[in-house]
C-alpha positions in Angstrom: 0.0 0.0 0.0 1.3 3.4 -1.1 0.4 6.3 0.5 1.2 9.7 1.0 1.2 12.4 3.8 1.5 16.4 4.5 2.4 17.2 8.0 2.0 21.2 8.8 5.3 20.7 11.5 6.5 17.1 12.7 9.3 16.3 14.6 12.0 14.9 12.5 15.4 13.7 14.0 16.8 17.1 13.4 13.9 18.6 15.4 10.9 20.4 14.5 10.4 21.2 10.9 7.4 23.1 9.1 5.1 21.6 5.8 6.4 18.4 5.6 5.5 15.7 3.4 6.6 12.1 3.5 5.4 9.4 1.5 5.1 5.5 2.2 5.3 2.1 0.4 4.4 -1.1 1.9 4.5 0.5 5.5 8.2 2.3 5.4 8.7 5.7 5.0 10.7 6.2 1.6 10.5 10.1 1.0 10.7 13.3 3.2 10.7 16.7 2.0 10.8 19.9 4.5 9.5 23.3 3.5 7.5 21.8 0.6 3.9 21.9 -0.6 0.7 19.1 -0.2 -0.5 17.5 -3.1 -3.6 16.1 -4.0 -4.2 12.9 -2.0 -1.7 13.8 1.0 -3.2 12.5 4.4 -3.2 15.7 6.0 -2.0 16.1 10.0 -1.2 19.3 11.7 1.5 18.3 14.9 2.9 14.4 14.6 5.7 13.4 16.6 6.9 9.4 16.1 5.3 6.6 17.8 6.7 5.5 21.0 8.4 1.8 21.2 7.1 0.0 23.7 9.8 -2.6 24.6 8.3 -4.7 27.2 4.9 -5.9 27.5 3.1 -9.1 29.1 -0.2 -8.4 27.1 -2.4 -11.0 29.4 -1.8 -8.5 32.4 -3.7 -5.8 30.8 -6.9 -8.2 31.8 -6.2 -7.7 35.3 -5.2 -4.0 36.1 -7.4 -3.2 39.1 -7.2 -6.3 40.8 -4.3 -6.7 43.1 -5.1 -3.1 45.0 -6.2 -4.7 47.6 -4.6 -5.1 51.2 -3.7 -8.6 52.5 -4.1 -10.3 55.3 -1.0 -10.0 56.4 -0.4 -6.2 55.3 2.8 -6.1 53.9 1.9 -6.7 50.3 4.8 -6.7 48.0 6.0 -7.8 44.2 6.2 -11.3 45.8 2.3 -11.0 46.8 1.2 -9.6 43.4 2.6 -12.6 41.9 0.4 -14.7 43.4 -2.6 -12.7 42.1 -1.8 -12.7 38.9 -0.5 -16.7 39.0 -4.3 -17.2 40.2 -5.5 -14.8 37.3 -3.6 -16.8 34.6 -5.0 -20.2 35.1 -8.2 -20.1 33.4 -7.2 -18.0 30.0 -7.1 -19.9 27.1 -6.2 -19.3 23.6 -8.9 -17.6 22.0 -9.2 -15.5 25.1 -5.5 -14.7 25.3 -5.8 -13.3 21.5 -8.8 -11.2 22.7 -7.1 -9.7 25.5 -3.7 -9.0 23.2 -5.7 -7.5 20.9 -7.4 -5.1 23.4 -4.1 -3.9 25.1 -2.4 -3.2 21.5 -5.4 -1.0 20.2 -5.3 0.8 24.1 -1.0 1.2 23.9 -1.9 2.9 20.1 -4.3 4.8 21.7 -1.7 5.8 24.2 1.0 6.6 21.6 2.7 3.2 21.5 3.0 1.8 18.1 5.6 -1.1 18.4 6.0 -3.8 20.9 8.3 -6.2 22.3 6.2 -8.6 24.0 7.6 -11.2 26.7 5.7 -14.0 26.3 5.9 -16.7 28.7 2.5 -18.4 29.0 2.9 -21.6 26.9 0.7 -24.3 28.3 -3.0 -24.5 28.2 -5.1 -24.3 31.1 -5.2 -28.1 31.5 -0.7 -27.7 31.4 -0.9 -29.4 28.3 1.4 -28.3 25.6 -0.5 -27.2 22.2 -0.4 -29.6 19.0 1.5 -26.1 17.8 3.8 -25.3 20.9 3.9 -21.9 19.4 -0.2 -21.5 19.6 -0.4 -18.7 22.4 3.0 -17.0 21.2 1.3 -16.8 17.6 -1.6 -15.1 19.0 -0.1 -12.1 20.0 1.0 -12.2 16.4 -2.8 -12.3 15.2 -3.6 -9.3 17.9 -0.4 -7.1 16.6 -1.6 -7.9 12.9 -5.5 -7.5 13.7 -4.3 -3.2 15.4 -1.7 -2.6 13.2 0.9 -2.9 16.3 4.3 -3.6 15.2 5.5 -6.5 17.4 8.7 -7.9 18.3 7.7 -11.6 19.6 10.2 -12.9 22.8 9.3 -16.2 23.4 10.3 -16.8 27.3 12.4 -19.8 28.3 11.1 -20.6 32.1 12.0 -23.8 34.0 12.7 -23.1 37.7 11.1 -21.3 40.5 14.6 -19.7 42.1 18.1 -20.1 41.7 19.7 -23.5 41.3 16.6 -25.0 38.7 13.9 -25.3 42.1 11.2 -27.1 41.0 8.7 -24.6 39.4 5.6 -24.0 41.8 2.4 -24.9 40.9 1.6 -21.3 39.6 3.9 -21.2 36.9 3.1 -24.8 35.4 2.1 -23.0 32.0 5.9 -21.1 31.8 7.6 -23.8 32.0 9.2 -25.7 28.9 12.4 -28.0 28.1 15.4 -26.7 25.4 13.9 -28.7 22.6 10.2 -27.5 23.0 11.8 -23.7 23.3 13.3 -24.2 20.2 10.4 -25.8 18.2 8.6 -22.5 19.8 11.3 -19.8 18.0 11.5 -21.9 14.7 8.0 -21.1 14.4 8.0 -18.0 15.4 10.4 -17.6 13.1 8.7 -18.9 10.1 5.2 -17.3 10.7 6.1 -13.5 11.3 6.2 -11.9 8.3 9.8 -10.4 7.2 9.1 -7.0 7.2 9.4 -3.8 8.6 6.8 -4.5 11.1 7.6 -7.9 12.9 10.8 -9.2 14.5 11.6 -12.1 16.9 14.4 -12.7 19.5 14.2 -14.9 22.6 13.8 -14.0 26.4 15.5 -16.1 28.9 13.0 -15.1 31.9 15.7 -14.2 34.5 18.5 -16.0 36.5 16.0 -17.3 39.0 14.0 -19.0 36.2 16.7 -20.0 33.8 20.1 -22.4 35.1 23.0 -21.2 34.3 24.5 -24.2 32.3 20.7 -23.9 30.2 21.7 -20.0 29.3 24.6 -20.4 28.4 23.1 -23.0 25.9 20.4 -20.5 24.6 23.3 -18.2 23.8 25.0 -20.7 21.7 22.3 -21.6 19.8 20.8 -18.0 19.1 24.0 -16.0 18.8 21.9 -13.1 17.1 19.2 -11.3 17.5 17.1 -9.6 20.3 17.5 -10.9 24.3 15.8 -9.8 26.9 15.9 -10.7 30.1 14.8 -9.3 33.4 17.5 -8.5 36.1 17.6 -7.2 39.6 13.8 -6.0 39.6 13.6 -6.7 43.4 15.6 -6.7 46.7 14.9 -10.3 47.4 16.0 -11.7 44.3 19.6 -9.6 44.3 19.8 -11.3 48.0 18.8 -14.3 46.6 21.4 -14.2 43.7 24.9 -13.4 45.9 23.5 -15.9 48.4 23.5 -18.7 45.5 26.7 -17.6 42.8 28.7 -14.8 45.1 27.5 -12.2 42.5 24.9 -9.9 41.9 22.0 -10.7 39.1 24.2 -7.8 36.8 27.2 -8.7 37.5 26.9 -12.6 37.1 25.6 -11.3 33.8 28.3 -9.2 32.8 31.0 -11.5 34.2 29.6 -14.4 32.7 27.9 -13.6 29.6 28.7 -10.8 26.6 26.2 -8.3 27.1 26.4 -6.5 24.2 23.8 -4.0 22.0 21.9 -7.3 21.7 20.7 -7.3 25.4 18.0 -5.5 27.0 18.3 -5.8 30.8 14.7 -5.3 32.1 14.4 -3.1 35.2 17.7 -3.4 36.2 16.3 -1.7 39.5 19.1 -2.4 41.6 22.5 -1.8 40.5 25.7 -0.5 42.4 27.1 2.6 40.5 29.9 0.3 39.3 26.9 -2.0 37.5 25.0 1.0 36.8 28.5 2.1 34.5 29.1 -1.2 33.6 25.7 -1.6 31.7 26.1 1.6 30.1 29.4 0.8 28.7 28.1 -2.3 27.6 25.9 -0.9 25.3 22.9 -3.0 26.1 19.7 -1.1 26.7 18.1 -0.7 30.1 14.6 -1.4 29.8 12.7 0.5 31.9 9.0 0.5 33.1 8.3 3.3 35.2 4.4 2.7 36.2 4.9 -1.0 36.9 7.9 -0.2 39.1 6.2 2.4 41.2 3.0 -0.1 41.2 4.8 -3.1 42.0 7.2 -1.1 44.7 10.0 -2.2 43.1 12.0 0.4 43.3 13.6 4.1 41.4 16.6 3.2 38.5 19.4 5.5 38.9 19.4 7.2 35.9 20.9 10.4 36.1 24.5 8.1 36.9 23.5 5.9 33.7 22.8 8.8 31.8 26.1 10.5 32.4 27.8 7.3 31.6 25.9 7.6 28.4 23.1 4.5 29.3 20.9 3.6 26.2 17.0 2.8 27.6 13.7 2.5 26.2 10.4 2.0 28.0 7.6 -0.7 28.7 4.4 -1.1 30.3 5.0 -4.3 31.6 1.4 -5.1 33.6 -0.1 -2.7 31.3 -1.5 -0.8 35.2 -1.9 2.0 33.0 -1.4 3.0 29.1 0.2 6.4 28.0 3.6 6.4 26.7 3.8 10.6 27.9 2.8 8.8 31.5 5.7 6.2 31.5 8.2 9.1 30.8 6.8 11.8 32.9 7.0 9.6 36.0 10.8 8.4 35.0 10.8 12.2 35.3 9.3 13.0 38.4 10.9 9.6 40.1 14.2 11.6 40.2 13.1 15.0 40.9 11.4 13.5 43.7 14.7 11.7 44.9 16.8 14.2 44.1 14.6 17.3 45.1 15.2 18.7 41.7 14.0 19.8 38.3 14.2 18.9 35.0 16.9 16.0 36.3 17.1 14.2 32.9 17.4 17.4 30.7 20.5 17.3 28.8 22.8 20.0 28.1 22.3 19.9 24.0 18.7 19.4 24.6 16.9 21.9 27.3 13.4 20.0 26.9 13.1 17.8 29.2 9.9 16.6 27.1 11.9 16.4 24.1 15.4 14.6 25.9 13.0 11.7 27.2 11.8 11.3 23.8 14.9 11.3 22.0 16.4 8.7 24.4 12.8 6.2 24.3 13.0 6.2 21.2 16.7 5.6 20.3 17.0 3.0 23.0 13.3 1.1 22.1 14.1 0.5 18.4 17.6 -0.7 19.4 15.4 -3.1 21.9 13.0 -4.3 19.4 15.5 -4.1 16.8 12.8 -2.9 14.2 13.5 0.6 12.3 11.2 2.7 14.5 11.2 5.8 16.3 12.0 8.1 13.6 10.3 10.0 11.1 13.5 8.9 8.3 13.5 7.5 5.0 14.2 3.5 5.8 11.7 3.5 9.1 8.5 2.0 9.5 5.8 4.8 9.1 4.8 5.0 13.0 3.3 8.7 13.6 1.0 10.7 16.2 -0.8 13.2 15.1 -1.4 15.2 18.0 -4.7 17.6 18.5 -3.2 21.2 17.6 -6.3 22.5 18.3 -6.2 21.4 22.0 -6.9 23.8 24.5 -3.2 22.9 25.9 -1.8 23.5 23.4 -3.1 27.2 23.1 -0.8 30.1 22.7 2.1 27.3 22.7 4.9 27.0 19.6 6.1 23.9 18.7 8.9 24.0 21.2 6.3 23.6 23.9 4.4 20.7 22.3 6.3 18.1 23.5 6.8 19.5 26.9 2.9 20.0 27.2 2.1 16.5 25.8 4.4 14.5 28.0 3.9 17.0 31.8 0.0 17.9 30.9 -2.2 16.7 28.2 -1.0 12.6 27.8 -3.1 10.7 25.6 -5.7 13.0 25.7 -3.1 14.8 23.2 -3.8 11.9 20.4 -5.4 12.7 17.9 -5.0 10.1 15.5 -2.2 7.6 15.2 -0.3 5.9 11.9 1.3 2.4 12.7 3.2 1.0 9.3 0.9 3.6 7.1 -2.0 1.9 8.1 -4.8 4.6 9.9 -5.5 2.6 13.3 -6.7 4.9 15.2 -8.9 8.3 14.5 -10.6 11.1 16.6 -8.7 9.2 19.6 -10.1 6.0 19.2 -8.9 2.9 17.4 -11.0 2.3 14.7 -11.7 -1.2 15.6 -12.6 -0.4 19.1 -16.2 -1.0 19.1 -15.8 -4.9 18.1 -12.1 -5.2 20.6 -14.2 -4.4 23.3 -17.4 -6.4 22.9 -15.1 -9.2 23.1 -12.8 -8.3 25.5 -15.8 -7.7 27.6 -17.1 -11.3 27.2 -13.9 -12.7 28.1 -13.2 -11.1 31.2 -16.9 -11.6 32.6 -16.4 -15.2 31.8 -13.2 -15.0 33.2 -14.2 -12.9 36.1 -17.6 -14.0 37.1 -17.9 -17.4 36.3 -15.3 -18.9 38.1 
């Protein structure tokens, strides 16, 4: 599909430039003039910045924001408590209701101004903890949802097989995670061969984390898959740093980096709790910190230290993770405010070349989330996929503002309300604010979770 589009101002990697038209074949951008004039047939938007990569997602969550804000018994409700809420949650959701719920949280993340996805799928069994004539049937679903919204997706199947350090038997919670080497690899092979080689779909692999994977089995997956996107989450919580120097002598982080070659490849998920020697370390490394800002401060996980990354230079990108809540200006102003409130500052991650805050948390979620996904995103360039907000100029937040306010006032004020209409691969998927499949994603996202919800 060719199309073509005239942009009054859009945010370019230069920075803001004025009548702007950009044309588009088969999803990728392959023209972009500045200071030029529409023609007839141009898609028309006023204020477009790119769309956000979302680089970590666990789309079956999304079904249950809401439902672990409640105290427990015992009052001291942590990440370890949630777990079990969401293990219970899990149990019942099969296939067709797993695509159902994908599909929901893509069209709400382009809503929210995300319009790629790396999701980290780990739920591989059925119900019953029966594997699936097609091992891959639940990781091809999110496949189905991404195509079915126009998300672009990179799909990270998760090898699971232990319940804590030293390959513990898995608990009875996370019998549909769990798989042997050969069944993982059956699961990426067809992957592999289903997603279409484009622009808009990508695969890598996701060892879950050092508590879930042996080391003698990772070092194997990094052997086999010597390319391509890994993620892998890494000292998210206090408990399972403790846990880690009490079993190897090392910290998650630095058993990975003295044991593994963390490299561009990587994205290190959370990555809460590093010493400042990790927290340079990573950044030298090259590998992306993947941040998740709403499901840190939901979970009580804990505040990365990014000003010390960023001064090292630290590549990141952001996630939503639990999907607690969707707006990509919302996952950014909080990694904002996290600092100023530790640091009783302002505009803490501000850099010198780049005054905007707004604009320097942009710059480095997008950079660092197309490097995680490994999909050309997060740039309006000739060469990337054609991924574009088009925010509401006519907003009253917007009044009596420039363009060197917009993104400011988008990411500190407006948030999603901002989105006007949203481009993913060329495709139109989402107009006036609303995805323009809504109607029919939430009838049957509605179904599910009152069977899911009410009839258990």
């Amino acid at each position: 599909m060719n199309r073509t589009f005239f942009f009054a101002s859009a945010w370019l990697p230069a920075g803001w430039r004025h009548r702007v038209r950009v044309a588009v074949r088969d999803g990728i951008i392959t023209e972009v003039y500045c200071a030029t004039t529409a023609a007839p047939g141009d898609t028309h938007l006023a204020l477009v910045i790119p769309g956000v990569p979302n680089l970590h997602s666990h789309a079956f969550q999304r079904a249950m924001a809401g439902l672990a804000e409640r105290r427990g018994p015992n009052g001291t409700d942590d990440f370890w408590s949630w777990r079990e809420v969401m293990y219970r949650f899990l149990g019942r959701i099969d296939a067709d209701e797993l695509e159902t719920i994908a599909a929901y949280a893509y069209a709400d993340m382009l809503e929210a101004g995300f319009t790629s996805v790396g999701e980290f799928h780990y739920l591989h069994r059925s119900p019953q903890n029966t594997l699936y004539q097609d091992p891959a049937e639940l990781a091809l679903r999110h496949a189905a949802a991404a195509e079915r919204t126009g998300m672009g997706l990179t799909l990270l199947p998760v090898f699971y097989e232990s319940s804590q350090f030293g390959g513990a038997p898995p608990t009875s919670g996370q019998r549909r995670f769990i798989t042997d080497l050969d069944t993982f690899t059956r699961i990426v092979e067809r992957v592999r061969a289903q997603l279409r080689a484009d622009c808009g779909h990508n695969s890598g692999i996701a060892p879950h984390s050092l508590r879930a994977v042996t080391a003698g089995h990772l070092r194997r997956l990094l052997e086999h898959y010597p390319q391509g996107p890994l993620h892998i989450h890494a000292a998210e919580q206090v408990k399972e740093v403790e846990d880690c120097l009490a079993f190897t002598g090392l910290r998650p982080l630095e058993w990975l980096l003295r044991n593994a070659d963390v490299n561009e490849r990587w994205c290190i998920v959370h990555a809460t709790h590093l010493t400042p020697p990790e927290t340079s370390a990573l950044a030298r490394s090259g590998a992306i910190a993947g941040l998740c800002p709403e499901t840190e401060a939901n979970l009580g996980d804990g505040i990365f230290p990014m000003p010390a990354y960023a001064e090292d230079d630290g590549r990141w990108g952001i996630g939503t993770d639990s999907h607690i809540r969707l707006d990509a200006a919302g996952e950014l102003r909080l990694l904002e405010y996290a600092q100023r409130l530790t640091r009783r500052q302002r505009n803490v991650l501000a850099r010198a070349d780049q005054p905007s805050t707004g604009a320097s948390l942009l710059q480095g979620a997008l950079r660092g989330g197309a490097q995680a996904l490994a999909l050309p995103v997060g740039a309006i360039a000739v060469g990337h996929r054609a991924d574009f907000l088009g925010l509401d100029a006519a907003h009253p937040d917007l009044a009596g503002r420039g363009t060197d306010f917009a993104i400011d006032t988008w990411l500190f004020s407006a948030g999603r309300s901002l989105i006007r209409d949203v481009i993913a691969g060329g495709r139109t998927v989402v107009e006036n604010g609303r995805h323009t499949e809504r109607e029919r994603i939430d009838a049957a996202y509605c179904t599910t979770l009152n069977r899911l919800l009410h009839d258990a």
